[in-house]
N, C-alpha and C positions, 0 to 999 in steps of 0.2 A: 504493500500500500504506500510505504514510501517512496518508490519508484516513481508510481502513479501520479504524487501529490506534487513530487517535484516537476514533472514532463509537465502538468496544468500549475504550475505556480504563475503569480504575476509575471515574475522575471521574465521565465520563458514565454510563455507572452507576447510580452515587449521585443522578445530578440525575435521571435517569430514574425511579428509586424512590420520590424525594422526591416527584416529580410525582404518585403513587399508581399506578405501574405495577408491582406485584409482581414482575413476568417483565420486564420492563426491562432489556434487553441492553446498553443505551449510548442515545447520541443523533447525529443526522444532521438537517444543516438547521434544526438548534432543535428539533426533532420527536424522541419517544421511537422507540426498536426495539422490538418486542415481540413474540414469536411470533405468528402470528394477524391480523397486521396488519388495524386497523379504522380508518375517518377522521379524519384528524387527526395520523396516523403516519406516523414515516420511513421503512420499510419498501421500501417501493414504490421512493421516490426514491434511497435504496443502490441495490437492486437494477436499476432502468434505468440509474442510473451506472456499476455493473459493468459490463452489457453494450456500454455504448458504449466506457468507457475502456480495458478489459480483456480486451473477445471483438470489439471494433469494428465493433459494428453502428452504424446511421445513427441520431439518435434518433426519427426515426419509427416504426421497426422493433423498438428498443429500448421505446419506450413498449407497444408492441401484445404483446411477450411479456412486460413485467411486467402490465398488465393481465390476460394471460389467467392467469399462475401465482399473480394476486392472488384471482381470481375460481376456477381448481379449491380453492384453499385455504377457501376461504369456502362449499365445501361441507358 
């Protein structure tokens, strides 16, 4: 959960913004959050984190369902 609180802290945030992401949630990995998640974004890599750390899936299993919720999103 600390992971979490810091990727959405103010700070990240702010650096996410500054990077020119208007919708800029925080950051993860050096990489911005951003609804929408497009290349180049933390997005994906929270989200298979959760899964492994938090619902303990394997991260092979984990990779395969953020790929697929990255890919219905991108429709």
């Amino acid at each position: 959960m600390k992971v979490e609180a810091e990727a959405h802290s103010a700070e990240n945030i702010q650096r996410a913004k500054a990077l020119g992401y208007e919708d800029g949630r925080g950051m993860y990995q050096g990489k911005p959050l951003v609804p929408g998640s497009g290349a180049g974004q933390g997005d994906f890599s929270l989200l298979k984190d959760r899964l492994i750390w938090h619902q303990g899936y394997s991260p092979e299993v984990a990779t395969k369902i953020a790929a697929k919720a990255k890919w219905m999103t991108m429709k």
